[in-house]
C-alpha positions as CSV (number, residue, x, y, z in Angstrom):
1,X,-26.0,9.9,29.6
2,X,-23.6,13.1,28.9
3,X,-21.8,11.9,32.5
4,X,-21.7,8.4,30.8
5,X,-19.8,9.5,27.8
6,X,-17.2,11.8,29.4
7,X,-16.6,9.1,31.6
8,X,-15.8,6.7,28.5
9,X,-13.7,9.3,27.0
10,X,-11.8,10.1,29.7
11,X,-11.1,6.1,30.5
12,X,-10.1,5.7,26.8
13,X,-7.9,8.6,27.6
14,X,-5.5,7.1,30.2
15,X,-6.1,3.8,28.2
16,X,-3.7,5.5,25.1
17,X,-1.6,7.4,27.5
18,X,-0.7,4.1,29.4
19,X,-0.2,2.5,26.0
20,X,2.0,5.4,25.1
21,X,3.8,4.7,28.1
22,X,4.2,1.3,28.0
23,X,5.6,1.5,24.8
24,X,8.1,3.9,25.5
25,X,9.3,1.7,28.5
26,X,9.3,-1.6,26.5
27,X,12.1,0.8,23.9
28,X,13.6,2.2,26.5
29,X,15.6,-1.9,27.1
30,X,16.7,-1.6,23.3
31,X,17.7,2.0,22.8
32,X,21.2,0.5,22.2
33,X,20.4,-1.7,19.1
34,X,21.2,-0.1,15.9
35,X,18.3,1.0,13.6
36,X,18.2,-1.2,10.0
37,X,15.8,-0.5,7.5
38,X,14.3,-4.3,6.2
39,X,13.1,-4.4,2.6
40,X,11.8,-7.9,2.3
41,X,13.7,-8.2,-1.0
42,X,17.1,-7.7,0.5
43,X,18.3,-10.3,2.7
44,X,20.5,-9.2,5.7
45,X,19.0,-10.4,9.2
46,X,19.8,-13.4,11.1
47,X,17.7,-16.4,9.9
48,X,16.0,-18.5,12.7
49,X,16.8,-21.1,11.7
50,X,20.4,-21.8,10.8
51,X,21.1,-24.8,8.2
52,X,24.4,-26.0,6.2
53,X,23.2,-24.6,2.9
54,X,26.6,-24.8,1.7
55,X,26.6,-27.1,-1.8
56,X,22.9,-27.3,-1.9
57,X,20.1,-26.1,-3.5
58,X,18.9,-23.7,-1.4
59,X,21.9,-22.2,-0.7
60,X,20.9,-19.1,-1.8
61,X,17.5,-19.2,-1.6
62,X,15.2,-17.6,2.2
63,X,12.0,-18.3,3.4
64,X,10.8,-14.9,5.7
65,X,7.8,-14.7,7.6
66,X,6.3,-11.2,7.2
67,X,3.6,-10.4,9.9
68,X,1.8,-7.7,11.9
69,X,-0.3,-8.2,14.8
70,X,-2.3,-6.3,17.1
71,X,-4.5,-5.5,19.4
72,X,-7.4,-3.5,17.2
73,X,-9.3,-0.8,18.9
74,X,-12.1,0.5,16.7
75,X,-14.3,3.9,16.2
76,X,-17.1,5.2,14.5
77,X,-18.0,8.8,14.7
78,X,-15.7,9.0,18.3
79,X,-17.5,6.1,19.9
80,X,-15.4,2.9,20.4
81,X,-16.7,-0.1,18.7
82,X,-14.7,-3.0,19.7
83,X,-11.5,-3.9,20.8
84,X,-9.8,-7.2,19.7
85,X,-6.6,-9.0,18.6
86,X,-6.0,-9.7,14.9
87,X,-3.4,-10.8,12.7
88,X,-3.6,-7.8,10.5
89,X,-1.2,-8.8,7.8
90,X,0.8,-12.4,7.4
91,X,2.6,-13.3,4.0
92,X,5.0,-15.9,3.5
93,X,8.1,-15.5,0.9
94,X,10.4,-16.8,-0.2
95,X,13.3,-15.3,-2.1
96,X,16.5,-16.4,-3.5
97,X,19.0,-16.8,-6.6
98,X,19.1,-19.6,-9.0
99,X,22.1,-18.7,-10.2
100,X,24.2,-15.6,-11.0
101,X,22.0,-13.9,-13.4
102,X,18.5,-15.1,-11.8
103,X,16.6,-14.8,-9.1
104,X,13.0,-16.0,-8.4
105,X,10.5,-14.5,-5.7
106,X,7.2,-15.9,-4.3
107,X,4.9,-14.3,-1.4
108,X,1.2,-15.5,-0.3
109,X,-0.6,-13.9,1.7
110,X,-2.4,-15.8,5.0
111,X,-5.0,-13.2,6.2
112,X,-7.0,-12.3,3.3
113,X,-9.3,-14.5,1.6
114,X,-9.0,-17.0,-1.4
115,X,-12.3,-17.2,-2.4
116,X,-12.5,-15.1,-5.5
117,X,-10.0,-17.6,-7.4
118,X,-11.0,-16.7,-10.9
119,X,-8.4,-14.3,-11.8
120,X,-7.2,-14.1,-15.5
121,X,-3.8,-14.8,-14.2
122,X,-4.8,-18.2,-12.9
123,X,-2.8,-17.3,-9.7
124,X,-5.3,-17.3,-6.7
125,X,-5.8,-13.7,-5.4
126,X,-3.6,-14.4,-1.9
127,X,-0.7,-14.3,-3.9
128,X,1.1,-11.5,-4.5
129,X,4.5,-12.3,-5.9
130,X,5.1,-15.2,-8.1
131,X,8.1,-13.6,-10.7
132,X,11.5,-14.6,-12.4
133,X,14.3,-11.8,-12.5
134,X,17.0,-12.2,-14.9
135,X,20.3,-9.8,-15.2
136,X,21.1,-9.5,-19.2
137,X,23.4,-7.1,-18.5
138,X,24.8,-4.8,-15.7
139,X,22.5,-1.9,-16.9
140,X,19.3,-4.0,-18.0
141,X,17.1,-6.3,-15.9
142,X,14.2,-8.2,-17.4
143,X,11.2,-9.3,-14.8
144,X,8.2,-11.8,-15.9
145,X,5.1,-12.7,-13.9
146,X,3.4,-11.7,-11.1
147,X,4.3,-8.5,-9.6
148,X,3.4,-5.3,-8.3
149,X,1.7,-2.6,-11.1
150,X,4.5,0.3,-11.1
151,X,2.2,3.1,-10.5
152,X,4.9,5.2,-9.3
153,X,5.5,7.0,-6.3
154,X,7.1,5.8,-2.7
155,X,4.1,4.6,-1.0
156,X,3.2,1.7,-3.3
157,X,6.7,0.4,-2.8
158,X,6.8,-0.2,1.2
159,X,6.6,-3.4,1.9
160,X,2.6,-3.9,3.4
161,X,3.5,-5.1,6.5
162,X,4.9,-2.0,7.5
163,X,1.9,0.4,6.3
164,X,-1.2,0.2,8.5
165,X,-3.1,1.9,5.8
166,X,-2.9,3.1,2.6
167,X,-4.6,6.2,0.7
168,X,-8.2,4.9,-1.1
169,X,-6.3,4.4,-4.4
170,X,-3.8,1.8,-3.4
171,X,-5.8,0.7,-0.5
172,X,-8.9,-0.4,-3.0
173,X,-6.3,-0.3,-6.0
174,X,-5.7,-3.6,-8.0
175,X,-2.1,-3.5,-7.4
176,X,-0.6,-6.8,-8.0
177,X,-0.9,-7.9,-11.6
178,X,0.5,-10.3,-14.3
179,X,3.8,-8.4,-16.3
180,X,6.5,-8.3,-18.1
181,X,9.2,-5.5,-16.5
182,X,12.5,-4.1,-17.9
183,X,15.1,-1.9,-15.6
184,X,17.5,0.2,-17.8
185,X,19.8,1.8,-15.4
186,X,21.2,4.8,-17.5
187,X,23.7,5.9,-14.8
188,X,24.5,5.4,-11.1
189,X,21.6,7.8,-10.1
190,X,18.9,7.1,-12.8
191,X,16.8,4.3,-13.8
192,X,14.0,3.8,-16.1
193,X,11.5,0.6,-16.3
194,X,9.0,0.0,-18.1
195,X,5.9,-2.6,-17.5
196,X,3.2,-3.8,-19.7
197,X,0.9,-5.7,-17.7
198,X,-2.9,-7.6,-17.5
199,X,-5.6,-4.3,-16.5
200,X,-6.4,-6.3,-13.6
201,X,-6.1,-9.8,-11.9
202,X,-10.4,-9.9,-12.5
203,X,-12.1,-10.5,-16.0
204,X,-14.4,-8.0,-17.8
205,X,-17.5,-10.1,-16.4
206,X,-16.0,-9.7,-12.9
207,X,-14.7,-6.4,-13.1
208,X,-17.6,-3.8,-15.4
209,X,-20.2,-7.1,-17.1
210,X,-23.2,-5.1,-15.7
211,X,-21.8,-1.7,-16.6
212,X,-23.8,-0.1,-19.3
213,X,-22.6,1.2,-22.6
214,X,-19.3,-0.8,-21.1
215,X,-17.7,-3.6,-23.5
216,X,-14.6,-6.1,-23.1
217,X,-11.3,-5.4,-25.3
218,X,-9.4,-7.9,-27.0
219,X,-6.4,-6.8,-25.3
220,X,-6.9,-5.8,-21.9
221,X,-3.6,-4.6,-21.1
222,X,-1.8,-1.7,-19.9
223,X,2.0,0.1,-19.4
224,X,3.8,2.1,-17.1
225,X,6.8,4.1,-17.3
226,X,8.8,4.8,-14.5
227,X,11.9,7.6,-13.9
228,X,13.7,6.9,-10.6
229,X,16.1,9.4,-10.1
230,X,18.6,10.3,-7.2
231,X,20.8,13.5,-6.6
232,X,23.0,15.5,-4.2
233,X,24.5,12.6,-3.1
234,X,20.8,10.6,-2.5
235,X,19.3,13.8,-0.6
236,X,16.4,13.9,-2.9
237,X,15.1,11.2,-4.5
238,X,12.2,10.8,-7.3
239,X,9.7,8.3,-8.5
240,X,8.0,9.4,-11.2
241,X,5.5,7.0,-13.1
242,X,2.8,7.7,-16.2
243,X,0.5,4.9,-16.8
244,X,-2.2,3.5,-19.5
245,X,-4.5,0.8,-18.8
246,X,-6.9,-0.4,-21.2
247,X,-10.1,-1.2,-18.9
248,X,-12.9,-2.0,-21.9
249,X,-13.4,-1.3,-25.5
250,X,-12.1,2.3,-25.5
251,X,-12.4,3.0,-22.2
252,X,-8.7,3.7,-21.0
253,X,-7.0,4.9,-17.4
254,X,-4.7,7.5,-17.5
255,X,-2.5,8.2,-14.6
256,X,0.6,10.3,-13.3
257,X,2.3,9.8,-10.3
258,X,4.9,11.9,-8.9
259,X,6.9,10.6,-5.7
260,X,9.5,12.8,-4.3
261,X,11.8,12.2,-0.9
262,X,14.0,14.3,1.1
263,X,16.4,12.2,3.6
264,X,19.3,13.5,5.3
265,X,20.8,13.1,9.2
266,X,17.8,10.6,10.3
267,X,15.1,11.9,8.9
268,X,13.4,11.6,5.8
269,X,10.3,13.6,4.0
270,X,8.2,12.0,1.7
271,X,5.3,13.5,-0.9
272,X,3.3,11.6,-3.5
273,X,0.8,13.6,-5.9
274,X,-1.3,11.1,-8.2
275,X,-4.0,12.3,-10.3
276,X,-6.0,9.3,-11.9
277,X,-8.3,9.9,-14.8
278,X,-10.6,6.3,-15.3
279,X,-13.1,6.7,-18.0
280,X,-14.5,3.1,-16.7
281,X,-14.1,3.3,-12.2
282,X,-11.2,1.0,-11.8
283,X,-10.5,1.8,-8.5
284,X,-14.9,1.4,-7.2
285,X,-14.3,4.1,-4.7
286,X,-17.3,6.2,-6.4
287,X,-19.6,3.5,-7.1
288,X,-19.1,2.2,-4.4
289,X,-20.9,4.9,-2.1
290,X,-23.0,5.6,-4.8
291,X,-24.3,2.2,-4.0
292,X,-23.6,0.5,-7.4
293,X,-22.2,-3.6,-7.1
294,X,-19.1,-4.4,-8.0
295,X,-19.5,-4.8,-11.6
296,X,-21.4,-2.0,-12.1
297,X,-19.3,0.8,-12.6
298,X,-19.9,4.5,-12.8
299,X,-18.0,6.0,-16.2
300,X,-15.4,8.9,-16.1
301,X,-14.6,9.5,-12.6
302,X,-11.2,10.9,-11.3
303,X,-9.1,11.0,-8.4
304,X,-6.9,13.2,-7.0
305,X,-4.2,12.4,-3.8
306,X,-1.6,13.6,-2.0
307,X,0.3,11.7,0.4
308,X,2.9,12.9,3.2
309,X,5.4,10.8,5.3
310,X,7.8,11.8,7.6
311,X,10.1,9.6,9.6
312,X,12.6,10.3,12.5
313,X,14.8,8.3,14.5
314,X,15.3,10.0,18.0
315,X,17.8,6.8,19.0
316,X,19.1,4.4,16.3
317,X,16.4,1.8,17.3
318,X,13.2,4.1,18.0
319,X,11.3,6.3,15.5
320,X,8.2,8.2,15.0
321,X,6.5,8.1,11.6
322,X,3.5,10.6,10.5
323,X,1.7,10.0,7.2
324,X,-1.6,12.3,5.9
325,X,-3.1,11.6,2.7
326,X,-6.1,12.8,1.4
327,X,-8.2,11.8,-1.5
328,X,-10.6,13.5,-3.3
329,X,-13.0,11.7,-6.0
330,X,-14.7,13.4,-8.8
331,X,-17.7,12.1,-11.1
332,X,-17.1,14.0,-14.3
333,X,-20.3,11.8,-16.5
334,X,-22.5,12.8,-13.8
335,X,-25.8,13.5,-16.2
336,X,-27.4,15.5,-13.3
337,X,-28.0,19.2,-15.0
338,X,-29.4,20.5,-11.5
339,X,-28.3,24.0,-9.7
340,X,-25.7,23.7,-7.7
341,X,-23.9,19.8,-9.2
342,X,-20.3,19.6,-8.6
343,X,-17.9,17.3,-10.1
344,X,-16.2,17.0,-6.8
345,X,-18.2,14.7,-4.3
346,X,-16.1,13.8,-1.2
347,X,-12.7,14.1,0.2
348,X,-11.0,12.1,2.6
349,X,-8.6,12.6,4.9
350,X,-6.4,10.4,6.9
351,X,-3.3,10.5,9.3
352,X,-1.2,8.0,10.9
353,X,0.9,8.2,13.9
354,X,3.3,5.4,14.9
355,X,6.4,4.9,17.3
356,X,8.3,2.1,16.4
357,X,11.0,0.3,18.0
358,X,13.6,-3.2,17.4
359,X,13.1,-5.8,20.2
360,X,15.6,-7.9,18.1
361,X,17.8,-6.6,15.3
362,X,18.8,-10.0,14.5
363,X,15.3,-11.1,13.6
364,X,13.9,-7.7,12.7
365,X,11.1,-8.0,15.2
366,X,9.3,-4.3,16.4
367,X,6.9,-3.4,18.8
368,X,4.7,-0.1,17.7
369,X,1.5,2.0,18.4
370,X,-0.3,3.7,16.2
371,X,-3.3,5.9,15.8
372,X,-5.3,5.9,11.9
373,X,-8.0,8.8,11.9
374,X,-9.7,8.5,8.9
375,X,-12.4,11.7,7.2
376,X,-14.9,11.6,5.1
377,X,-16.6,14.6,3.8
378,X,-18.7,14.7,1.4
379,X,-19.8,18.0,-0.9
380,X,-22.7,19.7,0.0
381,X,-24.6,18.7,-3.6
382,X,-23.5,15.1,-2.5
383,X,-24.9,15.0,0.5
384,X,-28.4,16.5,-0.9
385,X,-28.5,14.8,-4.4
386,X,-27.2,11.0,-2.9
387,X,-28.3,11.3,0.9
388,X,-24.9,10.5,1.9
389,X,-23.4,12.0,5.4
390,X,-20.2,13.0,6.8
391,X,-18.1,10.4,9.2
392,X,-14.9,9.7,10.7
393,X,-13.4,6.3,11.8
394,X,-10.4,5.7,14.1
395,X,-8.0,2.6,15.1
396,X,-5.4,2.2,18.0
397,X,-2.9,-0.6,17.5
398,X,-0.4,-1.9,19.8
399,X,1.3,-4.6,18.3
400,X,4.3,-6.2,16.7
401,X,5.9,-6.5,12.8
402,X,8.4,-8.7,11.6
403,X,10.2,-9.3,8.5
404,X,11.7,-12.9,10.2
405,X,14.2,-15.0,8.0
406,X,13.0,-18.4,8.9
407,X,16.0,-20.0,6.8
């Protein structure tokens, strides 16, 4: 059996050392294509399909195809599990000015489900993006609708498609919620917004009904603050964020963000510290492998995460990425008075690797492979008190992403 399992290891082995190499070959045709960083909110690639929108009502207006797939290879504990091709991630958008002043944006998503379509928004939960954007002045810019919850920091803001995994906050996070936004920009380099927004797209019932001592606020709202701030010529960067959501009848979260970047001669440094203080478990990660449902929430519980990205380009067209996070989760109402209880129950770590490289700059089409390793390890009162056990999982993807202008 040993002879078995070195032998599988071994073939998995070659297996990501040919896909490392095949990768590499593929970039080597395209090292000559200039590198362009895609935000799907700025519009600057070659549609595919090219129409006279001169004098008409879409004249300013796109439709872009956002989409990852890949071949998935999947572990538990270091033992493959299956291999298979998905369409990670698909959302269409569309994007475009009305007129001078206002600009509208719309994105639905294609490969997650729709079936939990009571949301207090009345928006089905595939879509992301539904919001107006109006410039009253040159400094001031008003947003309404559906849009992502400012939490701060640089992860939250890349664009999904390009993030094949996100820390436990954001990843289990209620992220895209109904607001109201404004942008003061007090100078060049600094900007301030400010967002008051629904606590989440689910209802009380949905969200905490069966929690006990929990009950439902007449306002179930919450605000961030953000401070984006840029100096030394856009060297180093920050995006800093407080927020206040009001979950139940006083039962609030509480959370500071603090994104900082470094970017300079092709490469750029990333680090995110959030602490999150949730007297009701917004986020479920805890009662969630504590084994309470979805409504049934666990009451003060805290998270703590750092995240790290780097990013270089070795040609203008091919880069490697490296992002580790790690989150640790802490029950604070835990009415356990035993020897030996700890606030602290798990932490998790996981790191990303990717190479990435244009096929077509026009379209905005890459090829990339990339390795997730994810670590979950549990404290050694958790492990006694709630039976629960260490782990690791792992993915290798070899795929494509593309931000593609259809019109």
């Amino acid at each position: 059996m040993n002879n078995i399992i070195d032998n599988m290891k071994r073939s998995l082995r070659r297996i990501a050392l040919f896909l490392v190499c095949a990768l590499f070959s593929v970039c080597a045709l395209c090292q000559e294509l200039e590198e362009a960083q895609f935000d799907s909110a700025v519009l600057k690639t070659q549609p595919l399909i090219k129409i006279n929108k001169e004098g008409s009502f879409v004249r300013d207006v796109n439709m872009i195809a956002n989409m990852r797939f890949a071949l998935n290879n999947n572990f538990v504990n270091g033992e493959l599990i299956n291999s298979q091709f998905r369409a990670n991630d698909v959302r269409m958008e569309v994007i475009g000015r009305v007129s001078k002043k206002l600009k509208v944006r719309f994105r639905d998503v294609y490969s997650r489900s729709a079936a939990d379509a009571a949301t207090v928004d009345l928006l089905r939960r595939t879509i992301d993006l539904a919001y107006v954007e109006y410039e009253a002045t040159s400094k001031l810019v008003l947003t309404a609708g559906k849009m992502f919850g400012e939490f701060g920091g640089y992860e939250i803001f890349y664009n999904p498609i390009t993030m094949v995994v996100y820390n436990d906050w954001i990843s289990n996070g209620d992220v895209f919620l109904g607001a109201i936004k404004a942008n003061y920009r007090v100078s060049p380099n600094h900007r301030f917004s400010f967002q008051l927004a629904n606590s989440s797209s689910r209802s009380f019932e949905q969200n905490y009904g069966n929690t006990p001592g929990a009950a439902a606020s007449k306002a179930p709202l919450g605000i961030t603050l953000n401070w984006n701030g840029s100096f030394a010529n856009q060297v180093f960067s920050t995006k800093w964020s407080y927020s206040n959501f009001n979950l139940a009848k006083n039962r609030h979260l509480n959370q500071i963000v603090l994104g900082n970047q470094y970017k300079k001669n092709g490469l750029t440094l990333q680090y995110d510290f959030r602490y999150s203080n949730e007297a009701l478990d917004r986020t479920a990660v805890v009662s969630g492998y504590l084994g309470n449902d979805f409504s049934n929430r666990l009451h003060d519980v805290n998270y703590i995460e750092h995240w790290v990205r780097g990013e270089y380009f070795f040609t203008p067209n091919i880069s490697a990425t490296t992002i580790g996070m790690l989150s640790s989760s802490y029950w604070m109402a835990n009415p356990d008075n035993s020897v030996g209880k700890t606030n602290r129950l798990r932490n998790s770590w996981t790191y990303t690797s990717s190479v990435e490289c244009h096929l077509n700059k026009q379209h905005n089409i890459k090829v990339f492979l990339s390795y997730v390793g994810k670590f979950n390890r549990y404290s050694d009162y958790a492990r006694n008190r709630f039976g629960l056990q260490n782990n690791n999982t792992g993915q290798i993807l070899l795929g494509f992403m593309s931000h593609l202008v259809v019109f």
